[in-house]
C-alpha positions as CSV (number, residue, x, y, z in Angstrom):
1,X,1.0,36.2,-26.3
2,X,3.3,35.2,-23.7
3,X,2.3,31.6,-23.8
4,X,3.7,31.8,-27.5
5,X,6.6,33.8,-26.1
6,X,7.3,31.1,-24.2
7,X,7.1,28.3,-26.6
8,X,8.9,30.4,-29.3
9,X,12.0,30.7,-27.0
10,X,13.6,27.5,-27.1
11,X,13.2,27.1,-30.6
12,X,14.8,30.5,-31.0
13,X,17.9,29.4,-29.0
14,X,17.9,26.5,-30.9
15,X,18.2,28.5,-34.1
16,X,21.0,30.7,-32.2
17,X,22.9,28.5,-30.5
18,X,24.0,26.8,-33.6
19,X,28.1,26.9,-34.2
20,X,28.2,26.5,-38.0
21,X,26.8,30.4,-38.7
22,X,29.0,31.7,-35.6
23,X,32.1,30.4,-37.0
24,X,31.2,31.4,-40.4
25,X,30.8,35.2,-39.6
26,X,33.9,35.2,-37.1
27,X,35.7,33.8,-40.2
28,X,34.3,36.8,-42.3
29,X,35.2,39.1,-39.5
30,X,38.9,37.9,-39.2
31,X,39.1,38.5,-43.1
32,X,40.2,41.5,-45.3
33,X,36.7,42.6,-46.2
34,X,35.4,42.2,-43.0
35,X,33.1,44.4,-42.1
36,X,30.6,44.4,-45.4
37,X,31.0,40.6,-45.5
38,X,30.2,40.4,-42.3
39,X,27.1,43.0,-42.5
40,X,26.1,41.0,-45.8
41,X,26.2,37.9,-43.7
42,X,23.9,39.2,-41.0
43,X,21.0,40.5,-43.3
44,X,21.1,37.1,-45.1
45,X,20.6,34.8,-41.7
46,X,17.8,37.6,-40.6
47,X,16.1,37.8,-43.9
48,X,15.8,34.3,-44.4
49,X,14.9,33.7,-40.3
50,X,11.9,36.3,-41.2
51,X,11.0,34.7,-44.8
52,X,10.8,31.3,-43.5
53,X,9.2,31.8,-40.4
54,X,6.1,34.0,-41.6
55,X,5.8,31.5,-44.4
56,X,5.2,28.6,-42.4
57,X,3.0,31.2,-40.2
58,X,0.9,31.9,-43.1
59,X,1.0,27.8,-44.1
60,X,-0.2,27.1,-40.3
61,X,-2.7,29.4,-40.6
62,X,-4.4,28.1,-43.7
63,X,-4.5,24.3,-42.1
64,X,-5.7,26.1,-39.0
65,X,-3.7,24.9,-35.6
66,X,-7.3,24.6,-33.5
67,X,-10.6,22.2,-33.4
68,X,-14.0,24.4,-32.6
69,X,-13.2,23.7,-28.6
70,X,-9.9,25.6,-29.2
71,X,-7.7,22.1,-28.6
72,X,-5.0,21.5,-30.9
73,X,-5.7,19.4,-33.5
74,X,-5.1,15.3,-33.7
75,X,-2.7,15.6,-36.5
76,X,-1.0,18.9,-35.4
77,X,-0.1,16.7,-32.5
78,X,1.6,14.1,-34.6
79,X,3.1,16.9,-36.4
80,X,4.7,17.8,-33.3
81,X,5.6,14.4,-32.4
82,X,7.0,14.0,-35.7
83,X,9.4,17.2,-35.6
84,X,10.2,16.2,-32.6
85,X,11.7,12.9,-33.3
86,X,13.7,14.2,-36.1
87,X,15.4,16.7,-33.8
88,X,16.1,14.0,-31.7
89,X,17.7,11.9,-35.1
90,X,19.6,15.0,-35.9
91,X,20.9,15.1,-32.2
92,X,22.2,11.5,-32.1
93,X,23.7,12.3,-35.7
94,X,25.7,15.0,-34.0
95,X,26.9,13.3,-31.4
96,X,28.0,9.7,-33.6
97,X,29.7,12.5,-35.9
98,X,31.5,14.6,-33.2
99,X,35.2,14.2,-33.2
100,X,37.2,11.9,-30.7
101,X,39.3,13.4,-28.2
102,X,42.2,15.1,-29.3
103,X,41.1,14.6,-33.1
104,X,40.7,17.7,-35.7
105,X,37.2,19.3,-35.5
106,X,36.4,18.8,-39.9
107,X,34.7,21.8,-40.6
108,X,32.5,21.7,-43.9
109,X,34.9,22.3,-47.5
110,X,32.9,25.7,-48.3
111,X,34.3,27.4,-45.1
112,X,37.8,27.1,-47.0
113,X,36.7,30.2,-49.2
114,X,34.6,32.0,-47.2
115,X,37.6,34.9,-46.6
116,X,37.3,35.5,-50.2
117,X,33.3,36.2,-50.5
118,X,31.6,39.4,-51.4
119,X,29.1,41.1,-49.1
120,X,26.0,39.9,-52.3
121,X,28.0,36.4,-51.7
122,X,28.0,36.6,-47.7
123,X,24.4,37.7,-47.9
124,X,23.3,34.5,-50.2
125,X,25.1,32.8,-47.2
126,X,23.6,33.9,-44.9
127,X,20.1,32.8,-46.2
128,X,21.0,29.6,-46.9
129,X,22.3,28.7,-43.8
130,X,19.1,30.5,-41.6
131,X,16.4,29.8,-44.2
132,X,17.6,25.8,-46.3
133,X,19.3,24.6,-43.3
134,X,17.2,21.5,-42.1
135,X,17.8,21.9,-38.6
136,X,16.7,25.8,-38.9
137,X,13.2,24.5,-41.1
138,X,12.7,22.2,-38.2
139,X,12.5,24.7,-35.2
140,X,10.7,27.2,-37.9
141,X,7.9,24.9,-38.2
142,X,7.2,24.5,-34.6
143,X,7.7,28.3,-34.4
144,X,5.0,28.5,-37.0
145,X,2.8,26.3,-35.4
146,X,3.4,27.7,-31.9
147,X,2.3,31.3,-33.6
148,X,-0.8,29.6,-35.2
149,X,-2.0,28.0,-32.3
150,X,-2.0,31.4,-30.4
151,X,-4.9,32.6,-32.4
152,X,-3.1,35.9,-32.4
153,X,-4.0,38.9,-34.5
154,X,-1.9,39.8,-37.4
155,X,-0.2,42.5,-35.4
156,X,0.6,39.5,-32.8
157,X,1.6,37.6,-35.3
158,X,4.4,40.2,-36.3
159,X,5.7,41.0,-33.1
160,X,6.0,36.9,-32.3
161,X,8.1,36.5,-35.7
162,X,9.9,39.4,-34.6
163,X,10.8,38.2,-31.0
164,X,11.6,35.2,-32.5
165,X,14.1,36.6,-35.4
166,X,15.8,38.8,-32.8
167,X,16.6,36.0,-30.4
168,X,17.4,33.3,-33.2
169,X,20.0,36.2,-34.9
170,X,21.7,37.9,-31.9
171,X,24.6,35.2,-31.6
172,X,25.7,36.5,-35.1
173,X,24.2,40.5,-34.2
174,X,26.6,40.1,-31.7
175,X,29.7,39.5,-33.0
176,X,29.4,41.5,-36.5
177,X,28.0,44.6,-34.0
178,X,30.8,44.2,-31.2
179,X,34.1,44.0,-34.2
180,X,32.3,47.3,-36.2
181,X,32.8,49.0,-32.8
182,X,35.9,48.0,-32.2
183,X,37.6,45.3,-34.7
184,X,41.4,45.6,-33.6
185,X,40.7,44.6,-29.9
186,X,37.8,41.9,-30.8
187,X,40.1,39.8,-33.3
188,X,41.9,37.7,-30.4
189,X,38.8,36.4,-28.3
190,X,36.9,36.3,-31.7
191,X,39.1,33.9,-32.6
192,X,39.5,32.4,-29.4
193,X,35.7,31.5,-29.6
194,X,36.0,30.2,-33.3
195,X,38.7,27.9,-32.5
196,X,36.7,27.2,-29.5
197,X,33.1,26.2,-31.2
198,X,35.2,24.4,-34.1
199,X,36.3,22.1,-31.6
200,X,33.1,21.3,-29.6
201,X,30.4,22.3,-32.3
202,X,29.0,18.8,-32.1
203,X,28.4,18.3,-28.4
204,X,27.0,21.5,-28.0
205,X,24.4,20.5,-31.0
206,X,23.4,17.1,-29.9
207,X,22.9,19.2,-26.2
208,X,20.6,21.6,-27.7
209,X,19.0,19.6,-29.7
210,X,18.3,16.9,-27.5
211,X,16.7,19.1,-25.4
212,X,14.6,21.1,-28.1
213,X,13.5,17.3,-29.3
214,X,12.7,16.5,-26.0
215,X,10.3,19.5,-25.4
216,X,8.7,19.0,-28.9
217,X,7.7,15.0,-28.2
218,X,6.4,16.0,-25.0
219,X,4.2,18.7,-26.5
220,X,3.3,15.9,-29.0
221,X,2.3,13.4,-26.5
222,X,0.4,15.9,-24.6
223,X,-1.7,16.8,-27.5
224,X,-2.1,12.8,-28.3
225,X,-3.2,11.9,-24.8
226,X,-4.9,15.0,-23.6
């Protein structure tokens, strides 16, 4: 278990430590409906965390992670390899795309509404952006396969896929459970931080995901020439 713990991790902070769903829920929070749009938001990203995480669990498990000797398997390796590349294409995409200094950050044309959405709307959100997001499908794979390859039982399996959600949702928990405690003193550094994370939201990307690439390749390869 806590060798999966420890592969799970920085594939949870990749899932975390992702601007787009942080500015979207301080935007929700600075709005008139605030607090159910911003609760509708929150189940969304951890509902569809959960869903497509024990999905590709339950897909890893039926292809089964291990050979007979307990070794991960030849083209789990290249699956690994794979994923990791494509983080790594994602990360130089993010840094081509960030803006130059002292240019607007360009935020995508949805955001533009997202004052106006219901809690059922902010939910559907939510969901989408945790559970269709490519970057998010990436790091749940791996976190699939990491769970496989554990050879836990299903109790295991749970509590991984639990760890996992709870570190991947707490930079929106965070926020939605820090303004329902106290909204009129949180709506300055709220927006402090959104204004901040507009502005840098691709450097901080191609930084995580470099590193998240990195780490995936090198399990790859390890696999490969092991």
């Amino acid at each position: 278990m806590g060798e999966v713990i420890g592969d799970l991790l920085p594939l949870a902070v990749g899932v975390a430590i992702s601007p787009i769903p942080i500015i979207a829920v301080i935007l929700m929070l600075l709005a008139p409906r605030a607090r159910d749009a911003g609760l509708g938001f929150l189940g969304g990203w951890v509902a569809g965390i959960v869903v497509a995480t024990t999905v590709l669990v339950v897909i890893a498990n039926a292809i089964g992670m291990t050979d007979t000797s307990g070794q991960p398997k030849t083209p789990v390796s290249w699956i690994k390899l794979l994923l990791g590349v494509l983080v790594l294409t994602l990360a130089a995409k993010q840094w081509t795309a960030r803006p130059g200094p002292g240019a607007p950050a360009e935020l995508p044309a949805w955001m533009k509404a997202i004052d106006r959405l219901t809690p059922v709307r902010s939910a559907s959100l939510g969901v989408l952006l945790s559970a269709v997001n490519p970057k998010n499908l990436v790091m749940c794979a791996a976190a699939g396969i990491a769970i496989a390859q554990g050879e836990l039982s299903i109790g295991g399996e749970v509590v991984a896929v639990a760890v996992f959600t709870v570190i991947a949702a707490c930079t929106v928990a965070i926020p939605v459970a820090v303004y329902v405690t106290d909204a009129e003193r949180m709506r300055g550094p709220l927006d402090s931080l959104r204004a901040w994370l507009e502005q840098n939201n691709g450097t901080v990307m191609f930084v995580l995901l470099l590193v998240i690439g990195v780490v995936l390749v090198g399990k790859g390869l390890s696999g490969l020439i092991g």
